[in-house]
Residue frames as qw, qx, qy, qz and C-alpha x, y, z in Angstrom:
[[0.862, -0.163, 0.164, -0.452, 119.39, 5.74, -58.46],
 [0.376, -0.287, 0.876, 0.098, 121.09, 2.06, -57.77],
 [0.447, 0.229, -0.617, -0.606, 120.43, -0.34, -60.14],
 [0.183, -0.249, -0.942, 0.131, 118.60, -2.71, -58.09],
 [0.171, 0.352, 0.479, -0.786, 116.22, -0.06, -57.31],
 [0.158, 0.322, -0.511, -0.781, 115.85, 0.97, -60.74],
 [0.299, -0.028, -0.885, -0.357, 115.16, -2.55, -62.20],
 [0.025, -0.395, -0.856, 0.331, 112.24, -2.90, -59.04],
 [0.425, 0.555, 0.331, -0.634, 110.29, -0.02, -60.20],
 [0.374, 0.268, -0.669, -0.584, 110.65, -1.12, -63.78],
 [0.199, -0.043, -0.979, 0.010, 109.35, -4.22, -62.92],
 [0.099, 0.442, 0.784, -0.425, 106.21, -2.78, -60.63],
 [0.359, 0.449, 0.175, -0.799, 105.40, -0.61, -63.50],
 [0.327, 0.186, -0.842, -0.388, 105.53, -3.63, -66.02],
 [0.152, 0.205, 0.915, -0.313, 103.28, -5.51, -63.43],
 [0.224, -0.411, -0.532, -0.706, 99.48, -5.70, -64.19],
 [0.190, -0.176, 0.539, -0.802, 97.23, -4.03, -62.53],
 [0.181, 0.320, 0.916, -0.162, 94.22, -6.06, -60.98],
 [0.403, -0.093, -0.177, -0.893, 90.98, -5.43, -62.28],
 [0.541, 0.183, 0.451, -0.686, 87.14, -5.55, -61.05],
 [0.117, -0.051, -0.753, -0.646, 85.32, -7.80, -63.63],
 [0.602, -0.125, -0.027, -0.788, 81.66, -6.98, -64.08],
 [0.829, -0.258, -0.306, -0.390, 80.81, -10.90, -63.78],
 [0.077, 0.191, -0.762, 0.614, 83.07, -11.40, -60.11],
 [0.373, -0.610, -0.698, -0.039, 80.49, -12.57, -57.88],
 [0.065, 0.364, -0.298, 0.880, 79.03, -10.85, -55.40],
 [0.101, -0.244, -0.904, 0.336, 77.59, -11.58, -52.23],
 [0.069, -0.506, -0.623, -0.592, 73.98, -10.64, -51.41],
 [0.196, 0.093, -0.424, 0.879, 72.95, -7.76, -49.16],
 [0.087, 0.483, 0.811, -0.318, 70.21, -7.56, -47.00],
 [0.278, 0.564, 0.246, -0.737, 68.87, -4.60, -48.98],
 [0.150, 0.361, -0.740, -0.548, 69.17, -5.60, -52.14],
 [0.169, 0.279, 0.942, 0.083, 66.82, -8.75, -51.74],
 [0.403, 0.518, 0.440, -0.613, 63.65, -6.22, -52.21],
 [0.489, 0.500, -0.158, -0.697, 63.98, -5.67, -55.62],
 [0.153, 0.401, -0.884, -0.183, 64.22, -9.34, -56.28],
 [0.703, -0.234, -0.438, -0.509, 61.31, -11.95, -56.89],
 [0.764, -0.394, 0.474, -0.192, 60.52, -14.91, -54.09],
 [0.946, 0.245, -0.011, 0.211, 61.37, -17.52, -56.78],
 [0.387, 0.823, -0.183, 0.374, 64.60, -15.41, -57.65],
 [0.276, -0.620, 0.616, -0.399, 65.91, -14.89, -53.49],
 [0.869, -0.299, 0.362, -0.155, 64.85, -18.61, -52.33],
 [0.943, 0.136, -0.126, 0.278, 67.75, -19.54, -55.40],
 [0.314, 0.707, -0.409, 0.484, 70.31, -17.41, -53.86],
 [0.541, -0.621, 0.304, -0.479, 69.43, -17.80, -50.95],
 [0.989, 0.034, 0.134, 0.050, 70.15, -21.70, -51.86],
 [0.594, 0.703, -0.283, 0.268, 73.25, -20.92, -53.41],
 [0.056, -0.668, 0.447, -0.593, 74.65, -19.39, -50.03],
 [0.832, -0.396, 0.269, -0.280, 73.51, -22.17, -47.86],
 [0.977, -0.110, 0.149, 0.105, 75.72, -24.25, -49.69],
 [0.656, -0.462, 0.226, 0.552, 78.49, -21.92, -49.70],
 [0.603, 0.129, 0.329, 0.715, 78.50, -20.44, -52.69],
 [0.038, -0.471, -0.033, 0.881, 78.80, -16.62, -53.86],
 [0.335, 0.481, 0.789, 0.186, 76.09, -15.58, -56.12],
 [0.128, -0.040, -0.054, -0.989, 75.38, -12.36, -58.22],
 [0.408, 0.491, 0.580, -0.507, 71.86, -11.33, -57.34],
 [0.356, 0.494, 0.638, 0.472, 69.52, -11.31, -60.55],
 [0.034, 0.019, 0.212, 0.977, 68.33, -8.44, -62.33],
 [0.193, 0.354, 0.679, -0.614, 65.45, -6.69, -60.66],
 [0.185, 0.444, 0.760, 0.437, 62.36, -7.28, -62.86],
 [0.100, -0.484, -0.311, -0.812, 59.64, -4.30, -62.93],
 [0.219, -0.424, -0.698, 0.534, 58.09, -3.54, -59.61],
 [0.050, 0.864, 0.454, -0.213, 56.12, -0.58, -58.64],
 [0.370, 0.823, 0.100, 0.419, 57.06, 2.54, -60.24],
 [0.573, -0.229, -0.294, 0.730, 60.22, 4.13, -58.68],
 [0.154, -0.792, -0.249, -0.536, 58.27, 8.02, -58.99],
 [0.034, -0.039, 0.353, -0.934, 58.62, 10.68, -56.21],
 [0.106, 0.718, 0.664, -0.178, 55.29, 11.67, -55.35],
 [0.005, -0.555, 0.126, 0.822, 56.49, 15.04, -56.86],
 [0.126, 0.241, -0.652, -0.708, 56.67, 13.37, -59.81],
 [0.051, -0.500, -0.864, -0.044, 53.63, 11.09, -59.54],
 [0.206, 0.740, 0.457, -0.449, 51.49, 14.40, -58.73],
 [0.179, 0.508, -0.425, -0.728, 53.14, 16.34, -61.97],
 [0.157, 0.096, -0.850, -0.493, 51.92, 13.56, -64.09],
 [0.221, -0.452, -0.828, -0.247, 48.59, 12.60, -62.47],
 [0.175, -0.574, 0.035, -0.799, 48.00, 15.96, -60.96],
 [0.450, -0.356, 0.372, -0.729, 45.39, 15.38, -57.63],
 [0.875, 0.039, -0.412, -0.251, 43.89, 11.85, -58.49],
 [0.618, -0.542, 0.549, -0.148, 44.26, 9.36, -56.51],
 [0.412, 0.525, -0.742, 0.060, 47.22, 6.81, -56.76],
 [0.950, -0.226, -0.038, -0.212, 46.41, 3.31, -55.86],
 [0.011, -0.689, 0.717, -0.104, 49.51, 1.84, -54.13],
 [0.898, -0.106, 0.312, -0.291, 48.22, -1.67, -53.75],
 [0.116, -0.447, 0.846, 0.267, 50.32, -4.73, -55.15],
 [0.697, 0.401, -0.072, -0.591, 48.52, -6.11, -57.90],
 [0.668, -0.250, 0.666, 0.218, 49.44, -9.72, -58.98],
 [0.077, -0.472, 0.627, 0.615, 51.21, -10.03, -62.24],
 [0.050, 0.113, 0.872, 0.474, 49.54, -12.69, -63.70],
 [0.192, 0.567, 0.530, -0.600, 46.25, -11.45, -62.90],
 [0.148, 0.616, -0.381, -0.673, 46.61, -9.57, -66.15],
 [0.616, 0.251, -0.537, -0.518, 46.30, -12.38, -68.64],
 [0.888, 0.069, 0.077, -0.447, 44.48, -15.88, -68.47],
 [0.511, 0.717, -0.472, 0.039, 47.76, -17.37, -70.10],
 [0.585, 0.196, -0.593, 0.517, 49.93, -18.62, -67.13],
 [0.541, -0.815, -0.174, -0.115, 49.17, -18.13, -63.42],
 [0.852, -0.041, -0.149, 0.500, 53.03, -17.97, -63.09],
 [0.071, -0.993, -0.078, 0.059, 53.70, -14.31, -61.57],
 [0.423, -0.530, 0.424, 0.600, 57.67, -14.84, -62.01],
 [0.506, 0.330, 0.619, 0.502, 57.39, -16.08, -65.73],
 [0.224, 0.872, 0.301, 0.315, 54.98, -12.76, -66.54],
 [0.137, -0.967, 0.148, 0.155, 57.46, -10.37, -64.94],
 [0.654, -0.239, 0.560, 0.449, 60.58, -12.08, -66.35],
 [0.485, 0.455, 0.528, 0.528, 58.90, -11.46, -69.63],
 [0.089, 0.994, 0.056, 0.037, 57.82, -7.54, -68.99],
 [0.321, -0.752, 0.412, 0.403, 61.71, -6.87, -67.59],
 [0.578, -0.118, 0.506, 0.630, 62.89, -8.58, -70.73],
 [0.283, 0.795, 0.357, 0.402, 60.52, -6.04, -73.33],
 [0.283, -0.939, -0.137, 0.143, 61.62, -3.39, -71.13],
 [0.471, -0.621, 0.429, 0.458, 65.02, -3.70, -71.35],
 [0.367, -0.098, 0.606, 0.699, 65.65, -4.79, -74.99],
 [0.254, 0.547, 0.657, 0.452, 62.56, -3.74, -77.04],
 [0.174, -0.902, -0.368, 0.141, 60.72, -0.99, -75.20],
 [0.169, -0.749, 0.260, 0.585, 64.14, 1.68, -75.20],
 [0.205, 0.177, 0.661, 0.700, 64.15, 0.82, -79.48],
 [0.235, -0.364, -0.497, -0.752, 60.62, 1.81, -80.12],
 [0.027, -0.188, -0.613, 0.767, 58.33, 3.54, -76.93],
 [0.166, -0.347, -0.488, -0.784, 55.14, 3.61, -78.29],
 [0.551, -0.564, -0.612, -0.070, 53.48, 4.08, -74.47],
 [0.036, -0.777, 0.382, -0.498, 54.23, 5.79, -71.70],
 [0.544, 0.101, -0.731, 0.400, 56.09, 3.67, -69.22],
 [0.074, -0.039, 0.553, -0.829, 55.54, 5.35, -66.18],
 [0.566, -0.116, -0.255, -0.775, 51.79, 5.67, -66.89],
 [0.761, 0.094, -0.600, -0.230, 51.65, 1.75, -67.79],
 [0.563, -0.026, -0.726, 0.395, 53.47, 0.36, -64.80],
 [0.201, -0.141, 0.349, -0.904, 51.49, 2.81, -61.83],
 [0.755, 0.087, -0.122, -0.638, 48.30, 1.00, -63.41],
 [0.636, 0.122, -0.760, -0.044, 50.09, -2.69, -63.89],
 [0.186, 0.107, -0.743, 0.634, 51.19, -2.74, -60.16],
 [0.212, -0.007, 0.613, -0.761, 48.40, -1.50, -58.69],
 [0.136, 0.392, 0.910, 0.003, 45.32, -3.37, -60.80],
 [0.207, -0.499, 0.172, 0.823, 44.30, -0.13, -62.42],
 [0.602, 0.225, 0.740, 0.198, 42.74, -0.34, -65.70],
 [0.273, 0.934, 0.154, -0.173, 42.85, 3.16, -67.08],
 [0.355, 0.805, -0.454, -0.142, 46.35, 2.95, -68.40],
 [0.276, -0.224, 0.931, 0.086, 46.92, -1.00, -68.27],
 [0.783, 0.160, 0.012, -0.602, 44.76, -3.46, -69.80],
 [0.781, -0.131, 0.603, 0.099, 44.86, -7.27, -70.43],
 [0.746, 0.593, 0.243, 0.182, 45.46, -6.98, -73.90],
 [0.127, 0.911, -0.360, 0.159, 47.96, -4.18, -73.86],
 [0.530, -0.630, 0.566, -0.021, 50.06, -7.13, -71.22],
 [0.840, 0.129, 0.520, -0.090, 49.64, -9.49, -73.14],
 [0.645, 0.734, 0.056, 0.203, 51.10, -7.86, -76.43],
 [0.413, -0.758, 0.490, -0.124, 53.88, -7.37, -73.58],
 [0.637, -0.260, 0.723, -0.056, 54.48, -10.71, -73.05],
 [0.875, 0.465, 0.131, 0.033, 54.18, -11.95, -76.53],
 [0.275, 0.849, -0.319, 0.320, 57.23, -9.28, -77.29],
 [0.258, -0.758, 0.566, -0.195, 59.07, -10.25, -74.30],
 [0.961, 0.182, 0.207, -0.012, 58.47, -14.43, -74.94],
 [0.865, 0.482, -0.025, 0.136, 61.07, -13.76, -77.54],
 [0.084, -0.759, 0.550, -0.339, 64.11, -12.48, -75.53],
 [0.736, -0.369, 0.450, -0.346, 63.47, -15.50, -73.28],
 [0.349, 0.386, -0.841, -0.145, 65.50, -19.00, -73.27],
 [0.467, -0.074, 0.675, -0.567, 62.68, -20.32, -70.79],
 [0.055, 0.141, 0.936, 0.319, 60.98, -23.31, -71.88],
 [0.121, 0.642, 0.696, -0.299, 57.50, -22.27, -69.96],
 [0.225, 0.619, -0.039, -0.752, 57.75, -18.80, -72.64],
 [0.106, 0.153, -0.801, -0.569, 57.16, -21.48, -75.59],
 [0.738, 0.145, -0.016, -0.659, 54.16, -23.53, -76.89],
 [0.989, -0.035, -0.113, 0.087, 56.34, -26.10, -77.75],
 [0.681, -0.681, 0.264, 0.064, 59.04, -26.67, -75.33],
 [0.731, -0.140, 0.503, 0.440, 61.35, -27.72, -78.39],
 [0.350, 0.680, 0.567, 0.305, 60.49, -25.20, -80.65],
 [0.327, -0.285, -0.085, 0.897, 61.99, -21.77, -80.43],
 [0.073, 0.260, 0.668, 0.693, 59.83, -20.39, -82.76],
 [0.351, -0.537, -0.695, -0.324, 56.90, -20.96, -81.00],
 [0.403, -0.404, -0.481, 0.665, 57.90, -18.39, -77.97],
 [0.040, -0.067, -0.066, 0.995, 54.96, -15.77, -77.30],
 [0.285, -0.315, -0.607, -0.672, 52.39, -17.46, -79.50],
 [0.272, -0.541, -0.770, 0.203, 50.28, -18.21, -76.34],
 [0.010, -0.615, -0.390, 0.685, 50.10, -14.83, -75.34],
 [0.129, 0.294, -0.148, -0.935, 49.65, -13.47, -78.42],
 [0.215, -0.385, -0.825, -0.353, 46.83, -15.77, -79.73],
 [0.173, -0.636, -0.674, 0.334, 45.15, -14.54, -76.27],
 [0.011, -0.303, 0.180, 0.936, 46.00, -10.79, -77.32],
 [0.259, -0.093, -0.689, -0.670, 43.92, -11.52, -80.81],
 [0.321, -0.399, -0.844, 0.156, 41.27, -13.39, -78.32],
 [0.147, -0.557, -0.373, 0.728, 40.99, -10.04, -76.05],
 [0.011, 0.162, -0.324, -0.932, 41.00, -7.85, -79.50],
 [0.117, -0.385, -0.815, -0.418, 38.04, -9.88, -81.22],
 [0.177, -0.737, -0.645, 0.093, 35.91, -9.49, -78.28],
 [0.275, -0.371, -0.264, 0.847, 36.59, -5.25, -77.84],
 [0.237, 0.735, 0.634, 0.026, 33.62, -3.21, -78.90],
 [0.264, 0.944, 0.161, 0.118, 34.79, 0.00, -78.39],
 [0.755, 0.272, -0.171, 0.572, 38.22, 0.75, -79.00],
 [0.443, -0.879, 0.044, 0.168, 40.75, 2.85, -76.50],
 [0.289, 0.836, -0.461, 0.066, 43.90, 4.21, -76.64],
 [0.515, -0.466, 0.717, -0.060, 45.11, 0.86, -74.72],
 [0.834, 0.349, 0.425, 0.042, 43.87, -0.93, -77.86],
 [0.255, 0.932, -0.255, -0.020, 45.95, 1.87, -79.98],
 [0.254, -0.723, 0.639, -0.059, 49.19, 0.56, -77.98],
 [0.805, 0.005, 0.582, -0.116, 48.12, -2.85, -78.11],
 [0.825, 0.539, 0.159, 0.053, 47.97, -3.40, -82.01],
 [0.174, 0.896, -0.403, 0.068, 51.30, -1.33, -82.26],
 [0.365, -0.467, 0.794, -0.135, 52.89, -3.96, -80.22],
 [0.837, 0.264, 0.476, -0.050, 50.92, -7.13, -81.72],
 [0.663, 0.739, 0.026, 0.116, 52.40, -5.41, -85.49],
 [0.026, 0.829, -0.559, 0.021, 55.97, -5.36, -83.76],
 [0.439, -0.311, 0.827, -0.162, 55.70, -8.84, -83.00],
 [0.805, 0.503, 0.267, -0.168, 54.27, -9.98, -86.22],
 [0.485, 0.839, -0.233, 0.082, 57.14, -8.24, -88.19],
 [0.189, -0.712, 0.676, 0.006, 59.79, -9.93, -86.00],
 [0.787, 0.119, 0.604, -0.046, 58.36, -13.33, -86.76],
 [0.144, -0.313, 0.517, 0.783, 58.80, -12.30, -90.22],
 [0.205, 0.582, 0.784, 0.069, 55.06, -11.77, -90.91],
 [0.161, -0.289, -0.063, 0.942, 55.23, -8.26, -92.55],
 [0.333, -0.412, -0.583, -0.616, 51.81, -8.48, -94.13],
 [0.471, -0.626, -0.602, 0.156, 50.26, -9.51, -90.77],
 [0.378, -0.603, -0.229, 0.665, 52.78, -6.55, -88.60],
 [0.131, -0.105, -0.239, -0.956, 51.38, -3.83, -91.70],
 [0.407, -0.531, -0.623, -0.405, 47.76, -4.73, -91.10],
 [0.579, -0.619, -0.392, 0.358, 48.09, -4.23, -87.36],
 [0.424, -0.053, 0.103, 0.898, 50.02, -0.81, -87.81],
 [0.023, -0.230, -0.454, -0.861, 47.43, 0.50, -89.71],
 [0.454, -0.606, -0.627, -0.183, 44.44, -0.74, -88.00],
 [0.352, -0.565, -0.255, 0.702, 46.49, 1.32, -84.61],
 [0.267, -0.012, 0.238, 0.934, 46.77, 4.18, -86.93],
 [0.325, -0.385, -0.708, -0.495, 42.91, 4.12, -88.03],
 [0.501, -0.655, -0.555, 0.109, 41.51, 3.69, -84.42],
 [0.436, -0.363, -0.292, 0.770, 44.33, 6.40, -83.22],
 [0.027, 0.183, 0.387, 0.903, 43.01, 9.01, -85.81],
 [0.379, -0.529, -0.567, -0.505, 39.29, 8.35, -84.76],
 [0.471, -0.677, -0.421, 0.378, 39.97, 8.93, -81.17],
 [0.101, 0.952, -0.004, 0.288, 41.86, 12.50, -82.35],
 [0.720, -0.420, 0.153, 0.531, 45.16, 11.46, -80.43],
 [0.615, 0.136, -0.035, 0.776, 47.15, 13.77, -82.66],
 [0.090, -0.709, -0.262, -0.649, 45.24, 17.19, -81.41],
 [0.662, -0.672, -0.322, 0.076, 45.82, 16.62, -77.85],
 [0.187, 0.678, -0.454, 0.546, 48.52, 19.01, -76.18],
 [0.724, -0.271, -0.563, 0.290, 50.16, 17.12, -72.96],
 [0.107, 0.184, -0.333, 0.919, 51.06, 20.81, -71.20],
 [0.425, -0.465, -0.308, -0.713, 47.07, 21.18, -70.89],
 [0.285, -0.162, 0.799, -0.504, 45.78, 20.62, -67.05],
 [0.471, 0.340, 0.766, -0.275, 42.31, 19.98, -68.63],
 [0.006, 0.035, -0.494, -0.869, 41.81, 20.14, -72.28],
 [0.548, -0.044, -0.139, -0.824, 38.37, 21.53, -74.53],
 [0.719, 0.002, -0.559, -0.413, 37.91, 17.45, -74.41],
 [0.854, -0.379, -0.202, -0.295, 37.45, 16.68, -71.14],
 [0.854, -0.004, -0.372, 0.363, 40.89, 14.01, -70.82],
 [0.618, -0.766, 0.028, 0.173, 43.36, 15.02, -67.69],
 [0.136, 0.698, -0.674, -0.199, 47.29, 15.93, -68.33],
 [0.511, -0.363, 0.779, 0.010, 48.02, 12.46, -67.21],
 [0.664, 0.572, 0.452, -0.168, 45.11, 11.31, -69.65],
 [0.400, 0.892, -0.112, -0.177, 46.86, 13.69, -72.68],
 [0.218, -0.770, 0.599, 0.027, 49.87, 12.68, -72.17],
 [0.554, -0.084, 0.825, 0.080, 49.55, 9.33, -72.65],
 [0.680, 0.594, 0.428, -0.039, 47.17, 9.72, -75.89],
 [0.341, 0.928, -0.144, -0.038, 50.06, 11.79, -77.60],
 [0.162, -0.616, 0.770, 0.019, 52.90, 9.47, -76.68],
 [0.645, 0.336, 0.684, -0.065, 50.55, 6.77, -78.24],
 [0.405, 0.859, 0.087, -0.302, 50.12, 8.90, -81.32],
 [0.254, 0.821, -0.443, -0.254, 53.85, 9.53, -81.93],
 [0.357, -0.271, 0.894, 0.024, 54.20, 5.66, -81.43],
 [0.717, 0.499, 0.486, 0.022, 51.71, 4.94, -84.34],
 [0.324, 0.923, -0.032, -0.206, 53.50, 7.58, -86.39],
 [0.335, -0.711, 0.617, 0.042, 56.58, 5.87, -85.81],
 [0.684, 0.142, 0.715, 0.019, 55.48, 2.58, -86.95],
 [0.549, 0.782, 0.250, -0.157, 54.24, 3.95, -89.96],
 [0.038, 0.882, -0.370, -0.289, 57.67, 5.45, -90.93]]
């Protein structure tokens, strides 16, 4: 080989090679806008009018992405409300339907894959569609306290200068929804589990043991740890979909406890 040749492929294998970086922009595609609030598309959409490239945000919780295979393996024959349910609808707190999904996608993503003491799927089939057999205002609301604290929004504080103080609104209303519940459910079960994760991050670990226990107490008197989720219809009545959920509640008080 000549030695001007030589020295050129030395040189193009000394070159670096480009690389993709994850935060390159990237325009926005006309399919892509579904999974993306109105607030959320009308700023990109702003972005691009005035020329600039913009990664789309990160798509908050929507309906449940299920099959209907899977939606009938989990709720067998039952009907499945498909309606779009408004977010805030759910808690009394904040008519703001971006703010309360901003805060579920942020529990989802950072808390919810540490400690699962619900069944997702279940929870979000019921949120979306307005549901109230495996959602409940309290149960969002101990959502949104938990998710408050991920958040660098001002409108997820009490005071607007005050980190600290991100969640208390929803969880004062949580406590508000508990007081007034006569007869406890397994959505109250989930609830307190969450209210005693979000005590113990504040660093209130008297308050987030009292709540633990009290889920532990109510989960015991409903018999959540006797339930078998394989069952189509167990000796008590409850549905798989039903079982399922009261035994992924169960192993999420058992957890706490640990």
């Amino acid at each position: 080989m000549e030695e001007g040749s030589a020295a050129s492929v030395i040189a193009q294998e000394d070159a670096p090679s480009p690389q993709r970086h994850e935060s390159q922009d990237l325009p926005v595609r006309e399919n892509d806008t579904k999974a993306v609030s109105s607030k959320e598309l009308q700023v990109v959409q702003d972005e691009q009018s005035a020329g600039n490239s913009v990664r789309l945000p990160s798509a908050t919780p929507g309906p449940s992405r299920l099959s209907r295979n899977s939606q009938l393996q989990m709720f067998g024959d039952e009907t499945i409300r498909s309606a779009k349910h408004r977010p805030s609808a759910w808690t009394d707190v904040t008519t703001d339907d971006f703010l309360v999904e901003h805060l579920l996608a942020l529990y989802f993503c950072w808390e919810y894959p540490t400690f699962a003491s619900f069944s997702k799927e279940h929870f979000l089939l019921d949120y979306n569609s307005g549901n109230e057999r495996f959602c409940s205002s309290l149960l969002v609301n101990a959502i949104l306290a938990i998710g408050a604290r991920f958040s660098d929004l001002e409108e997820a504080q009490i005071d607007r200068v005050d980190d600290f103080t991100a969640g208390d609104q929803f969880f004062e209303e949580a406590q508000r929804l508990l007081g007034g519940e006569a007869n406890p459910t397994v959505l109250t079960v989930q609830a307190l589990n969450l209210m005693s994760l979000r005590q113990a991050s504040c660093g209130n670990d008297a308050s987030g043991w009292h709540y633990a226990r009290h889920a532990m107490r109510i989960a015991l008197d409903l018999d959540l740890p006797n339930d078998d989720p394989d069952q189509k219809l167990n000796s008590t009545g409850f549905s798989q979909a039903e079982c399922q959920v009261r035994v992924a509640t169960f192993w999420g008080c058992f957890a706490l406890e640990q």
